[in-house]
DOGU-230836 format. One line per field, with one value per residue: residue number from 1; x, y, z of N, C-alpha, C, CB in turn. Coordinates in pm, 1 decimal, decimal comma. Glycine has a CB too. Layout:
N
n	c(NUM_...)
n.px	c(X_...)
n.py	c(Y_...)
n.pz	c(Z_...)
ca.px	c(X_...)
ca.py	c(Y_...)
ca.pz	c(Z_...)
c.px	c(X_...)
c.py	c(Y_...)
c.pz	c(Z_...)
cb.px	c(X_...)
cb.py	c(Y_...)
cb.pz	c(Z_...)
***
This chain:
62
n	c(1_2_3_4_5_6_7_8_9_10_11_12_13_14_15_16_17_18_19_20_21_22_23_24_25_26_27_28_29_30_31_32_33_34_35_36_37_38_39_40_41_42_43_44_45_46_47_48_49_50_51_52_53_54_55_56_57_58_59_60_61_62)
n.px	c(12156,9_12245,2_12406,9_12248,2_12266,7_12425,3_12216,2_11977,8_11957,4_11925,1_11631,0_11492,1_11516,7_11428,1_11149,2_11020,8_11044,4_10858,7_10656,5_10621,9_10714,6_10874,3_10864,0_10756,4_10993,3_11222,8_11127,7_10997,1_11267,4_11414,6_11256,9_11256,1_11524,6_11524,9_11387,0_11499,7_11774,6_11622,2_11558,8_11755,5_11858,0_11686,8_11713,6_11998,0_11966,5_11835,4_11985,9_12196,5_12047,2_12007,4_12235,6_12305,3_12420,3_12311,5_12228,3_12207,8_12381,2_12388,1_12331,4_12336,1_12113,8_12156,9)
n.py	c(12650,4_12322,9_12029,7_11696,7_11578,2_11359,7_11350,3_11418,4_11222,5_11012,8_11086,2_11044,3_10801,8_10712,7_10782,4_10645,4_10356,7_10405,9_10462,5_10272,0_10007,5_9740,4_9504,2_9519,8_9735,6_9632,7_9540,1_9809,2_9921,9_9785,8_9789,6_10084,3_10079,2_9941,8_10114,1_10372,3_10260,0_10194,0_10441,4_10535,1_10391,1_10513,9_10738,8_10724,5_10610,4_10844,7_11003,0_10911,2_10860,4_11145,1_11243,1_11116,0_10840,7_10612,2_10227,4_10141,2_10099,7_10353,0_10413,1_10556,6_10531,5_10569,2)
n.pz	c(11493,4_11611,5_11596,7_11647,6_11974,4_12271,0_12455,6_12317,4_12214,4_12339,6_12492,1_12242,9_12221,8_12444,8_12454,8_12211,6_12257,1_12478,8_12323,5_12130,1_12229,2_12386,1_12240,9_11963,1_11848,5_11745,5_11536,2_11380,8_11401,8_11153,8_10912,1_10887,5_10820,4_10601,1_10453,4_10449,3_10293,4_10055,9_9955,6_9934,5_9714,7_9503,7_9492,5_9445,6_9169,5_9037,5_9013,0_8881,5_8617,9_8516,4_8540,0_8312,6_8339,7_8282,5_8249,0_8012,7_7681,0_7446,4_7130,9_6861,3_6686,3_6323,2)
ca.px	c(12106,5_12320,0_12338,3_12127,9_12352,9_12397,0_12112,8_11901,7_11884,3_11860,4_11525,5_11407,1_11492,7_11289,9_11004,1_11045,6_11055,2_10747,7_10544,2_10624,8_10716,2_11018,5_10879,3_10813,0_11083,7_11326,1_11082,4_11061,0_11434,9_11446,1_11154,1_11285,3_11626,2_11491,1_11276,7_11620,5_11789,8_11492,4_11525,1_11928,9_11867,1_11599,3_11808,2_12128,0_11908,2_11814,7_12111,3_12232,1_11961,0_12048,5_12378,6_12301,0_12475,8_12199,6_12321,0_12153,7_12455,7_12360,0_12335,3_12265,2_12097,1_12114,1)
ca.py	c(12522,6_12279,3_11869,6_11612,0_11555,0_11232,4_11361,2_11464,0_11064,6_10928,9_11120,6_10995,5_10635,4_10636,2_10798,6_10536,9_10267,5_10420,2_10455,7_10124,7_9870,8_9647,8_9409,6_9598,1_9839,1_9573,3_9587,1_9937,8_9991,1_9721,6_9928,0_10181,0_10055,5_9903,1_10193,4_10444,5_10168,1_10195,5_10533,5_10613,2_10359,2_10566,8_10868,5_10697,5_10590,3_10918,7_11092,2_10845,4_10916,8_11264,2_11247,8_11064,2_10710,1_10474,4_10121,4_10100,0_10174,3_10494,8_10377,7_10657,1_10523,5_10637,2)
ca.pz	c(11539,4_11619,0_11542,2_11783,6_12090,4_12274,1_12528,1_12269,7_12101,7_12480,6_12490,2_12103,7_12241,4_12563,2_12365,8_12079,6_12377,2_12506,2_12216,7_12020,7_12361,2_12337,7_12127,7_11836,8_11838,7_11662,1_11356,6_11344,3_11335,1_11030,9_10828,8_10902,0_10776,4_10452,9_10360,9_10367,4_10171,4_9861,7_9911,2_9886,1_9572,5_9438,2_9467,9_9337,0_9043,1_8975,3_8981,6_8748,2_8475,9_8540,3_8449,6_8200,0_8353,1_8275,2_8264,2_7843,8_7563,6_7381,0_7028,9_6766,0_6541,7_6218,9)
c.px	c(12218,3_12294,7_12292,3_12245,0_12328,4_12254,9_11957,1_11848,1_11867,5_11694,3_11489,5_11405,4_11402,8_11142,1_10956,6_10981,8_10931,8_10615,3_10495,2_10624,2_10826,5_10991,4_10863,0_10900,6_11199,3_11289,0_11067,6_11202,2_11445,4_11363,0_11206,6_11457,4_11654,8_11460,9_11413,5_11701,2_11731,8_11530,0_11678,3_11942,3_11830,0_11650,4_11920,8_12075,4_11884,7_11903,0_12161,0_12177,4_12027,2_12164,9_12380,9_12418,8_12410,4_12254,2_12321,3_12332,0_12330,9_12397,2_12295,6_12249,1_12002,0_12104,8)
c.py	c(12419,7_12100,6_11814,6_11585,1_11409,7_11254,9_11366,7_11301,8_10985,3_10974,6_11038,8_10840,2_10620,8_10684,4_10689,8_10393,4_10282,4_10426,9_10328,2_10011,8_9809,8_9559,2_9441,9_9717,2_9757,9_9609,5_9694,9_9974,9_9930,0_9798,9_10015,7_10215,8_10062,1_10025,7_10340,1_10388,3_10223,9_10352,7_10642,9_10524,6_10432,8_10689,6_10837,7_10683,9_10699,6_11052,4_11009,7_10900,1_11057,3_11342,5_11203,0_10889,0_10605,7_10340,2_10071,0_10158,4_10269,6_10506,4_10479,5_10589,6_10581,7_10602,0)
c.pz	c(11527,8_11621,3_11689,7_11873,7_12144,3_12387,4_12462,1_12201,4_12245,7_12499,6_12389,2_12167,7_12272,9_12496,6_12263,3_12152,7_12430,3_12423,8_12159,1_12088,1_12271,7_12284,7_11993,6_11750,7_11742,8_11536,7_11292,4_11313,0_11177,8_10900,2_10808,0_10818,0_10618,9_10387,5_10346,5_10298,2_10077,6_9851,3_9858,2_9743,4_9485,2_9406,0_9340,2_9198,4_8959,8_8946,0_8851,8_8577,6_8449,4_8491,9_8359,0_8187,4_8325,6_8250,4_8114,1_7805,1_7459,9_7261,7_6946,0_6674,7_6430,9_6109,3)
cb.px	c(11981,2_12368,8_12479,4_12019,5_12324,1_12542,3_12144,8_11950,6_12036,3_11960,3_11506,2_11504,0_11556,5_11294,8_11013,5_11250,9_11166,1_10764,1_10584,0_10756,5_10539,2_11111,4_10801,6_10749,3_11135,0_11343,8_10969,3_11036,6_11611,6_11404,7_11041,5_11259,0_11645,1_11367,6_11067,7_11701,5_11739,9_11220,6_11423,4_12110,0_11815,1_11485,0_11902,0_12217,1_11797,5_11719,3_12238,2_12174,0_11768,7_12053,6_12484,7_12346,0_12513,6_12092,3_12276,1_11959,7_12545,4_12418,0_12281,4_12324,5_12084,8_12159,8)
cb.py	c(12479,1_12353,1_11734,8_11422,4_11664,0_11131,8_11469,9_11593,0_10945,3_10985,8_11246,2_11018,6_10554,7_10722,4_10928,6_10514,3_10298,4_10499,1_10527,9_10102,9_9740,6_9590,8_9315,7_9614,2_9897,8_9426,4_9556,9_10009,1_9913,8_9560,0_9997,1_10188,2_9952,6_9801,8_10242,1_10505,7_10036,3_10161,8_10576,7_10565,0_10266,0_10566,4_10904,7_10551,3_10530,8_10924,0_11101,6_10700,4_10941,0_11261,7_11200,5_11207,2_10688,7_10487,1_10007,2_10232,7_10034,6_10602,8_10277,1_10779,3_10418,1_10716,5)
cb.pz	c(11458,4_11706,4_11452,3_11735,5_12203,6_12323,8_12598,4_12193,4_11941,5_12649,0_12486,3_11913,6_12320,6_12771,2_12274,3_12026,2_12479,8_12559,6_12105,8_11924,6_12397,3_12427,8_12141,9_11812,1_11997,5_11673,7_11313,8_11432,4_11446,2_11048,7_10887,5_11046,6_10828,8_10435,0_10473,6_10431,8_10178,8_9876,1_10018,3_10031,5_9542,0_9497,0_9625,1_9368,8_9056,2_9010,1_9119,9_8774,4_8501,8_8642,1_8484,7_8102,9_8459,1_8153,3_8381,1_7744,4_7457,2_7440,8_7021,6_6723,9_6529,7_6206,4)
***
């Protein structure tokens, strides 16, 4: 299988275009924008923990 081509995102447009209408197609892209934003944070965040980067100092106390 091979990646999306430029024919293949000319189709997703006009479908996109047809589904949503040109006036709410701006706000979809932005949603759509935001909500992979929160979600490459939500990742980064949890890789962090993960590794054990958390932004706390790591106080043993004893």
């Amino acid at each position: 299988m091979s990646a999306i081509g430029w024919q293949e995102l000319l189709f997703i447009m006009v479908v996109a275009l047809l589904f949503f209408g040109a006036g709410r197609l701006p706000e979809v892209g932005r949603a759509l924008g935001k909500a992979l934003r929160e979600f490459k944070k939500g990742m980064q965040a949890f890789t962090d923990d993960f590794d054990g980067k958390s932004g706390k100092d790591m106080k043993n106390d004893e």
